[in-house]
N, C-alpha and C positions, 0 to 999 in steps of 0.2 A: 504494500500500500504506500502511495506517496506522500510523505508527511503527517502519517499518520494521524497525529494525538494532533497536530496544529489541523489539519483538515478538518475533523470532528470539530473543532472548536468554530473553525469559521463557515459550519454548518447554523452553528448559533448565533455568531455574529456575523453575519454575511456584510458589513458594512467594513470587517478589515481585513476584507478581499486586496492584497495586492498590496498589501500592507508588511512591513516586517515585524512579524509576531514572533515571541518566545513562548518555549509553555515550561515552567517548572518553578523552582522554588519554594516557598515556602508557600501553604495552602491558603488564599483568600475566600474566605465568604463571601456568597454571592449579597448578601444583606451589606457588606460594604460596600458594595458599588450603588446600591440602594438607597441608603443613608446619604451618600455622596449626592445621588441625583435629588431628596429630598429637599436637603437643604439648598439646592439652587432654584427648584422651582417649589418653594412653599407652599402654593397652591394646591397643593394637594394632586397632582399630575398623575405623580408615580405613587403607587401604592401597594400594599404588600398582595395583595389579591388578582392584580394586572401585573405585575413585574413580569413574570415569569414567559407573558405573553408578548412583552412590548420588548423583549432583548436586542433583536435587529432594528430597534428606533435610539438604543442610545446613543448621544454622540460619540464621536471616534474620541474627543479632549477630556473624555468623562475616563478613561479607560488610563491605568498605571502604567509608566513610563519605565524602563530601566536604568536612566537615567543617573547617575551618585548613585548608582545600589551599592549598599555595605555587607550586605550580608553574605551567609555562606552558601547559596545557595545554588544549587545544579542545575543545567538546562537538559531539558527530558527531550524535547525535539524541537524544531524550527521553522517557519515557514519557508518557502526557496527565497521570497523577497530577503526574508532573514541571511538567510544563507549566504545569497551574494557579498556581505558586509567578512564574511570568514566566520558566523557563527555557526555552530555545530553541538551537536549532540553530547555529553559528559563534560560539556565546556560550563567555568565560575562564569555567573552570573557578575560576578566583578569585570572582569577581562572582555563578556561579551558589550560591558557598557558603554567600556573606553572605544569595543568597534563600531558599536553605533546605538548611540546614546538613545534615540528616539523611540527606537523598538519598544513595544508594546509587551508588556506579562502579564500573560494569562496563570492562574493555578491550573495543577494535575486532576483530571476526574475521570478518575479510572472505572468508576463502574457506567459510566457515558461511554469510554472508548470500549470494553468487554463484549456492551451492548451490540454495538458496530461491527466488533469482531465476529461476535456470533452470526450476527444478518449474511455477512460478506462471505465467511466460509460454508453458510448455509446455501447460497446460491451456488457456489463454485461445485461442489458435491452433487448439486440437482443438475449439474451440467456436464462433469468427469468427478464419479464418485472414488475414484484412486488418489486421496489428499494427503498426505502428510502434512501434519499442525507442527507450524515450527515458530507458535509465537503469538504473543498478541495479533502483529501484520504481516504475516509471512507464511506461504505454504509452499509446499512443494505438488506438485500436479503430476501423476502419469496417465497420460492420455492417449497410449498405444493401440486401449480398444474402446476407444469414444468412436463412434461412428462419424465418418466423416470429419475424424480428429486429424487426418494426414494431409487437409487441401491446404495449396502454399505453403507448403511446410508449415503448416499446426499456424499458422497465422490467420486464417479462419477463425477458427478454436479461440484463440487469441482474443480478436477482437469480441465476439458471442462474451466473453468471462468481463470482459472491459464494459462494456456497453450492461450487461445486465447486474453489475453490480452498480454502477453508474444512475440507471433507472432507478433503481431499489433504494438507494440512498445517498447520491449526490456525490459519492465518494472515488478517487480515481484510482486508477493501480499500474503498475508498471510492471512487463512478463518478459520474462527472457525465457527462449526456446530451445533446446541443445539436447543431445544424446543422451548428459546424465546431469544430474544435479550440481555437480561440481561448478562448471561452463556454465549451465543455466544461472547459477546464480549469479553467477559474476555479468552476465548476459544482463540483468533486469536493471542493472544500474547503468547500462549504455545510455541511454534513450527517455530518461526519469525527466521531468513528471510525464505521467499517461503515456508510455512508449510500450513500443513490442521491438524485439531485437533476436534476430533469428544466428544461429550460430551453427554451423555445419562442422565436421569434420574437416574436413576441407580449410577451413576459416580459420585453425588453429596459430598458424604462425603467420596469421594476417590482422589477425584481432584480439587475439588472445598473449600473443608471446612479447606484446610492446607496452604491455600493464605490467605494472610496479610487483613486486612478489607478494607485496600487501594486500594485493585485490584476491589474493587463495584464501578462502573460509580456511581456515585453521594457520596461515601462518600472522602471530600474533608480533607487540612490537619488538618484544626479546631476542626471535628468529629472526625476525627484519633485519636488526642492525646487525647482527652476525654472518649474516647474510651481505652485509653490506659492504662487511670489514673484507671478507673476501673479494671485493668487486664485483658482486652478483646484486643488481637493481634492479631489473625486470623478469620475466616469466622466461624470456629467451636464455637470457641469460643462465639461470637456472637449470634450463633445460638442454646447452651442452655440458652440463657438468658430468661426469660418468658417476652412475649409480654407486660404484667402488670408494667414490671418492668422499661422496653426500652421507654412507653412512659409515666412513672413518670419519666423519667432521661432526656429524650429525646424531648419530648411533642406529644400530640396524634400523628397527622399527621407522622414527622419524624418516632418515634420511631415504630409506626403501620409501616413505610415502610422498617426501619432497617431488622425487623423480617421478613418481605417478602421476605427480599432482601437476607439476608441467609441460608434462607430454598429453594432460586433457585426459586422462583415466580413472574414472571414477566407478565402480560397477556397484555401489549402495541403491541397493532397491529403496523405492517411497514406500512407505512404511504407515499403515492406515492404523494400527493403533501401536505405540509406545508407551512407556511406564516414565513415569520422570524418577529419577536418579535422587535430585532431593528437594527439599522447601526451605525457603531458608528468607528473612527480613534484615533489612539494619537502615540506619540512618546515621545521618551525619548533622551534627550538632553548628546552631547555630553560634558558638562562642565553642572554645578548647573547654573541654570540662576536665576535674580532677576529682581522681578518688577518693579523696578526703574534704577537701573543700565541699566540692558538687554530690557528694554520699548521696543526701535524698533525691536529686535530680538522676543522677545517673540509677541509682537503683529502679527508679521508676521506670525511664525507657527501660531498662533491664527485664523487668515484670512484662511491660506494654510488647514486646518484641516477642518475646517466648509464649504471649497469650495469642497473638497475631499470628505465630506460627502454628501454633496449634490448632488454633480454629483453621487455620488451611488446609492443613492436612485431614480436619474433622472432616469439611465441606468435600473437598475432594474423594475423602475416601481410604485413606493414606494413614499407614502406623511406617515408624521408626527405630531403629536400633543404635544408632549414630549420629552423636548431638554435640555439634561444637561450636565456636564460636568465633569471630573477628575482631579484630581490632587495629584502627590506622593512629595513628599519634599525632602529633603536630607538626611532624616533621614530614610525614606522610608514608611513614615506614609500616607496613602493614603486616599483622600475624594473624594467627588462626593456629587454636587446638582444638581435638576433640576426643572424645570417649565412646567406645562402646559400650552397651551395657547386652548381657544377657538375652532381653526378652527386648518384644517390640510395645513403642506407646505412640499417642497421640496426645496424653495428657502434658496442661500448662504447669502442673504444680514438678512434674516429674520432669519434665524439659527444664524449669528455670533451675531445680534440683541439678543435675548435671552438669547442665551448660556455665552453674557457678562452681561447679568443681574443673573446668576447665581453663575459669579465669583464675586457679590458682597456681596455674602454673604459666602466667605472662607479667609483665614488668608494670605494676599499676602504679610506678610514683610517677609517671611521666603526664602528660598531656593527652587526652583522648579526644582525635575527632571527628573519629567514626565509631559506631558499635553495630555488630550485629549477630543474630543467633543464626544457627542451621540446622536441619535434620535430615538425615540420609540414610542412606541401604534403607529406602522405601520397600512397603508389599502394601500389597489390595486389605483394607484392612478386614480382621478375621481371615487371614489365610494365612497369618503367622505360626510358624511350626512352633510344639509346644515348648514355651521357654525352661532351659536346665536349670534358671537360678531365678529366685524375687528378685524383685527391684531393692529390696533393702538389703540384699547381700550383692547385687551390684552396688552399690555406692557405701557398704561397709566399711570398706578400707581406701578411703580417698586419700589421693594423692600428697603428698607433705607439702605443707603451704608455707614452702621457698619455690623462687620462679625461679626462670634459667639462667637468672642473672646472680644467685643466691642471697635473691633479698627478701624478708620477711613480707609476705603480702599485708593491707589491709583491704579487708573482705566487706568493702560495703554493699556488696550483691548477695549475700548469703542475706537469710533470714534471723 
């Protein structure tokens, strides 16, 4: 989907169409933009009973500026008008200001984008029911035996998914076409917004081998620069290296899949139903919090994150064996432990239980500016095989509360 979470929004405000909007930060209530429009027309205009209806009448000068933003706050995505300024996606909110002050911030409303999601892959299935979900806006399609899936190379097909998501709610998409998933993907961001971009065999060292090694779903920024250090900058590049060579630098595994992945070979079938691996929350604090000072603040998100993720895994379905946690500093140095226990849960009392036996073994006099919990080695809940231990003889013998630095912790997450 193109622009997702800002497209969905300017379904609501269609007046900042073409406008550069941000969406992320910290969460505004729609009552203060309300409040705002009150007090300029005290007549009584706007009121709590019409708001909700007159969204596309407010003015554009009513709407928050990014402007002097101080805070800590993250951009979740951007419109393209955004974009052209070099704003992007995981970018501060500080940094996008100084690109361009003017932009417009919207808050995150995620069970509005959900909504969306649902409609649009609900179309796509009544059209080629071979989907793989790979995301809020993202799927994968095999469409080998959609009838009349092969005219113009699936460019047909293409448009039918474009246009009747379009109809059905305003919203546009961008489809890369290719042999396997791999190409296709890299394919869908050719031609963004509303593009189709067909990619042949053929087409590999004509459109494919002159992108950056970054543009490979799986090579991240770590392999990038090492990649880099070598003199290998694009897909071509990469792809005369001798496989010999990729996995003495690389180690079998990776480097055997570097070479694959260059030469455009991908044989991962679309996958109509998968299990997720784990659930997991965190946030990022708008001030450095500390263990001692911030006790009751940080204990709280502490509670609010392991409650959040539980109810996830409730809703979903979902028990756990493996619970652990993150942590970034102020420095932006990131850790993560975690614990198995025994048997599987979905309980918050028994998540917060563990995930605080995990913060006793990371470094809590420093600065915290991120926190978050996780839970993994998911099952279908009730299909957990029968547990060899309780939960109170898992968590009997915790951990000694020295971290790896062998400093004495203070435990203001524990109970």
């Amino acid at each position: 989907m193109d622009a997702f979470y800002a497209s969905c929004e300017l379904l609501r405000y269609p007046q900042l169409k073409g406008l550069p909007v941000v969406i992320g930060g910290g969460r505004r209530k729609e009552d203060d933009l309300l409040s705002k429009l009150q007090a300029a027309y005290p007549e009584g205009e706007w009121s709590e009973d019409t708001f909700a209806e007159q969204l596309d009448r407010i003015p554009v000068d009513f709407f928050p500026r990014i402007e002097g933003y101080t805070g800590r706050g993250v951009i979740t995505t951007a419109t393209y008008a955004a974009r052209q300024f070099g704003i992007g996606s995981a970018m501060g909110l500080m940094k996008a200001a100084k690109l361009c002050p003017q932009a417009i911030l919207l808050p995150v409303d995620f069970d509005r984008y959900r909504h969306y999601s649902r409609t649009f892959k609900s179309i796509i299935t009544d059209i080629a029911p071979v989907m793989q979900d790979r995301g809020v806006d993202e799927v994968y399609i095999d469409f080998a035996e959609v009838p009349g899936g092969q005219r113009e190379g699936g460019r047909v097909l293409a448009r039918l998914i474009q246009k009747s998501i379009f109809d059905a709610t305003g919203l546009t998409c961008s489809i890369g076409v290719a042999p396997n998933k791999l190409i296709a993907k890299m394919a869908s961001e050719f031609n963004k917004p509303n593009g189709i971009s067909i990619v042949l065999e053929a087409d590999l060292q004509t459109l494919i081998w002159p992108l950056a090694c970054r543009k490979i779903n799986g090579v991240g920024p770590k392999a990038d620069e090492k990649l880099k250090g070598f003199g290998i900058h694009t897909i071509g590049d990469l792809a005369a290296r001798e496989l010999s060579w990729l996995v003495d630098n690389f180690g079998k595994s990776y480097g055997a899949w570097l070479h694959e992945a260059a030469w455009g070979r991908d044989d991962r079938p679309v996958e109509t139903e998968s299990e997720p691996v784990s659930m997991s929350r965190e946030t990022t604090f708008e001030r450095d919090l500390h263990a001692v000072r911030d006790r009751e603040e940080l204990g709280a998100v502490f509670t609010r994150l392991c409650e959040q993720v539980a109810a996830d895994l409730q809703r979903k379905g979902y028990e756990g064996k493996t619970i652990g946690i993150k942590l970034r500093y102020d420095n932006f140095q990131a850790v993560t432990r975690d614990q198995s226990l025994s048997d599987y849960t979905a309980d918050a009392k028994r998540i917060r239980q563990v995930a605080g036996q995990c913060l006793k073994r990371v470094d809590l006099s420093r600065r915290i500016r991120l926190l978050g919990v996780r839970v993994g080695s998911l099952v279908k809940a009730g299909t957990a095989p029968t547990p060899g231990a309780s939960y109170s003889e898992a968590i009997a013998n915790p951990p000694p509360q020295v971290n790896d630095h062998g400093q004495t912790q203070l435990l203001f997450f524990d109970e």
